[in-house]
N, C-alpha and C positions, 0 to 999 in steps of 0.2 A: 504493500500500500504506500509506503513511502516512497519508493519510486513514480510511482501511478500518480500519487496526486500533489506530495509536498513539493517534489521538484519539477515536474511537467508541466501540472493544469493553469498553476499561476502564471509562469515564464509565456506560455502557450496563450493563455488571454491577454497579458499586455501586448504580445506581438504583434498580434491581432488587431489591436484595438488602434497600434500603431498606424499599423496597415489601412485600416479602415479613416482613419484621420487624413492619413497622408494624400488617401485619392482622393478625398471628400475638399480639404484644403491643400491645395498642390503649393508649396512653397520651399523654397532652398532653404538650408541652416541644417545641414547633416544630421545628427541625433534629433533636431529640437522641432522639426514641423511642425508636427502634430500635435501634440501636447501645448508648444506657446502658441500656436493658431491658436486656437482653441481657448486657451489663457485670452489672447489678444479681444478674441471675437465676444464673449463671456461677462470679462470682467473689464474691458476697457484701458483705455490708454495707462492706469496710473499702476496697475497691478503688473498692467505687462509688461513695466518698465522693471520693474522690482524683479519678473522672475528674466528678464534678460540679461542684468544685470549679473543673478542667481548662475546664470549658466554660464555668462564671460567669465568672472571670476570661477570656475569649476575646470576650468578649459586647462590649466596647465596640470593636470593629471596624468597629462603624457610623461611627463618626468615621472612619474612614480613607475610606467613602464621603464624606462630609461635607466632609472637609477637602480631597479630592478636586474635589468639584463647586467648592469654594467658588476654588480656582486655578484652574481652566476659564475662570472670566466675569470676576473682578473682580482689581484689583492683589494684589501678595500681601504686601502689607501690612495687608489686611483679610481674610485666609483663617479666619481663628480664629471673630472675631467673624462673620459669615456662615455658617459651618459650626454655632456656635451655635445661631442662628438657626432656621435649615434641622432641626436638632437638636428645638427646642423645638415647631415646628410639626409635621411628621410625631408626635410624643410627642403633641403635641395630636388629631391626626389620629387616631390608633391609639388611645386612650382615649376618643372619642367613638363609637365601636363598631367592632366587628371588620369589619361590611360596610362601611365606610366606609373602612378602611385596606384593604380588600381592593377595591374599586371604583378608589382611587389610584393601585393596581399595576398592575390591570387598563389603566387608562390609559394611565398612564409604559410599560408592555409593548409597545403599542401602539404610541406615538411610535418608540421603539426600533426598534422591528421594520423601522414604516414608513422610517426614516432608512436604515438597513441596508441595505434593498431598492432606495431612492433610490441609497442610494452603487455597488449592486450594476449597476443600470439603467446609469448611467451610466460605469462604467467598461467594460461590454460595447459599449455605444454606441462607445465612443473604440476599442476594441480592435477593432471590425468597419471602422473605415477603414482601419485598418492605419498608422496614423500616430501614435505615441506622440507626446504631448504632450513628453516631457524631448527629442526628438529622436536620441535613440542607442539601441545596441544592447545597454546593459549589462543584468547579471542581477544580481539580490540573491537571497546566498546564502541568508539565511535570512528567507521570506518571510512566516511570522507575527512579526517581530520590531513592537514598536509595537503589536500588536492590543489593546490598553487604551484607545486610543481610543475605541472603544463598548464598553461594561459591561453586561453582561447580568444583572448580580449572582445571587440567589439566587432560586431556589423552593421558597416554606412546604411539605411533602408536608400533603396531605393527603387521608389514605387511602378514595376511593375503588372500587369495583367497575374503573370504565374507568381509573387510573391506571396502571397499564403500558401502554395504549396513547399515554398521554401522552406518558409515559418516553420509549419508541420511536422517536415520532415526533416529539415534543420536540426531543431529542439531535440527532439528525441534520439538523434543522432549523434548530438554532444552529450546527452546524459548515461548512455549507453558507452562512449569512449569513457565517461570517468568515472562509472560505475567499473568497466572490465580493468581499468589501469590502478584504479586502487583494491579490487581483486587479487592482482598480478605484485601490485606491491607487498600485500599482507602475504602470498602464498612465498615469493623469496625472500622478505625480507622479518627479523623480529619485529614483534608489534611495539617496542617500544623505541626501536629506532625509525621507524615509520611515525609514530608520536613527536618524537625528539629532533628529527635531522632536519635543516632548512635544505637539504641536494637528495632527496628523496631519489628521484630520477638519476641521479651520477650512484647514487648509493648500490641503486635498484641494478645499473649499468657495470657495475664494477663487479657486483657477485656472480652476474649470469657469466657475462664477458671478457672478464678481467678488464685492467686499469686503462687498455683503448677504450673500453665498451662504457667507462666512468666519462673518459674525455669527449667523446662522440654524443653521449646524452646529456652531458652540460651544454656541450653546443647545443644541438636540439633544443633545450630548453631555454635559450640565450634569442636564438632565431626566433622562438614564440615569442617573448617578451619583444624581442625586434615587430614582430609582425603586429601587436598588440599596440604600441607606439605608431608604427605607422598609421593605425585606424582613427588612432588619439588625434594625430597629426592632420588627416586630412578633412574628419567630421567637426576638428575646433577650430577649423580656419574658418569651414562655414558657418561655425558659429556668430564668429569676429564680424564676417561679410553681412550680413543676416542684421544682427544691431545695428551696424554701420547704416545700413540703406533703410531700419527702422527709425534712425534718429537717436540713438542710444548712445551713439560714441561719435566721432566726427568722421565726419559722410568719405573722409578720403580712404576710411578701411573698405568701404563698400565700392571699390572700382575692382574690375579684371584686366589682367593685361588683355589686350589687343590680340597680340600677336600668341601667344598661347592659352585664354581663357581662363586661368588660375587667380586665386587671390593672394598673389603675391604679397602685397603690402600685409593682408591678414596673416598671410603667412609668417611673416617678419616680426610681427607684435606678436601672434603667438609664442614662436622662439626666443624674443627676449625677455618673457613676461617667467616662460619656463626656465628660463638660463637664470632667473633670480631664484626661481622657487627650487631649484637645484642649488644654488650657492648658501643660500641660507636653512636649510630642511636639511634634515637623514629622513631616510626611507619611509620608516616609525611615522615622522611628522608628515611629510607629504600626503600619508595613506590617512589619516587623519583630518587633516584638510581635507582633501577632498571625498572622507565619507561627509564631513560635515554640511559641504556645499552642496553635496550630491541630492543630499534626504531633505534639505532643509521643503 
């Protein structure tokens, strides 16, 4: 039943309902059509300033991807500066045209999916000899605890005709990768190192594989966080764009270039709004901020 209804039916009717908004009010702003339509149309000019606002400030939550990947691979005395980096590139990326940030994701989805699936394969493998790697018969009690190991981060909507079939079939398709991968991690791995370890995934990669098989699913897990940043990246610029041309911020974020139809300038303010919220935050704080902003 928990499968069936606490983590599907909810996920599965806001998507919905996304959906249903977005054709209903057709308007740019990557995450936020539908919901501040809505907002806008509702409650009027003074509300929808407030929850515009609400969402600008929200928007550098890509650092938390960022500064995320950047403690996956390298010491964390270099997380900032890498997170930068990773920061400046994707900005790059997403301003050289939209198919080209949208080809990225496509990619990074990809890998994801595939690691997923690998993780899934092989902990069914170990669970059909019936000889659990930790050797005992413990349970852990709460068995998505750690599922941030693989990040699935966000999907831009965008509304077409077959989109609720995506929804659909989407949904229940990520809950089924991280239903079988934390499976795969309790049958090789003890349950209190599956509890305890922030590298779950390298952990998980190092016992099947040895210490390639550690290296290889840090990556993996480094490229999701990549891939999750970029979705940050390209649905918060429409954010920027979006206020801008509602009168929220000054109207010069709300232009595209010409020559390749990006919100460059959004782009820009995004990146250096994030490149603060990286220099002054750890991880802890960012992820904090922006549950704050998120629910408010």
């Amino acid at each position: 039943m928990i499968g069936s209804g606490l983590f599907s039916s909810p996920a599965l009717c806001g998507a919905l309902c996304y959906a249903e908004l977005g054709t209903m009010l057709p308007m740019n702003g990557g995450e936020t059509p539908g919901s501040l339509a809505i907002i806008c149309i509702v409650f009027g000019e003074y509300v929808s300033r407030i929850a515009y606002h609400t969402y600008f400030f929200n928007i550098p939550h890509d650092s938390d991807d960022a500064v995320e990947l950047a403690d996956a691979i390298i010491p964390k005395f270099l997380p900032k500066l890498l997170a930068v980096i990773c920061l400046f590139i994707l900005t790059f990326i997403n301003a050289i045209s939209v198919q080209a940030g949208i080809r990225v994701q496509d990619l990074l989805t990809a890998i994801k999916v595939l690691t997923a699936i690998v993780i899934s394969i092989t902990g069914i493998v170990v669970l059909s000899k019936r000889e659990p790697i930790y050797g005992d018969n413990s349970i852990q009690s709460d068995p998505f605890h750690g599922i941030g190991s693989i990040s699935y981060g966000q999907i831009a909507l965008a509304f077409y005709s077959d989109l609720p079939r995506v929804i659909i079939f989407g949904i229940p398709l990520v809950v089924f990768c991280y239903m079988l991968s934390n499976v795969a991690y309790l049958a090789v791995l003890r349950p209190e190192v599956v509890m305890h370890s922030n590298t779950v995934s390298m952990d998980f990669g190092k016992k099947i594989f040895g210490p390639s098989g550690g290296i290889l699913f840090a990556v993996c897990v480094a490229l999701s966080c990549f891939g999750s940043a970029n979705a940050s990246v390209f649905t918060g610029a429409r954010i920027i764009y979006v206020s801008a041309k509602q009168g929220h911020i000054p109207g010069l974020f709300g232009k595209l270039s010409q020559s390749r139809q990006t919100p460059i300038l959004a782009l820009l303010l995004q990146a250096a709004l994030t490149v603060i919220m990286i220099m002054i935050g750890s991880f802890r704080v960012l992820v904090n901020f922006y549950s704050l902003t998120a629910w408010m």
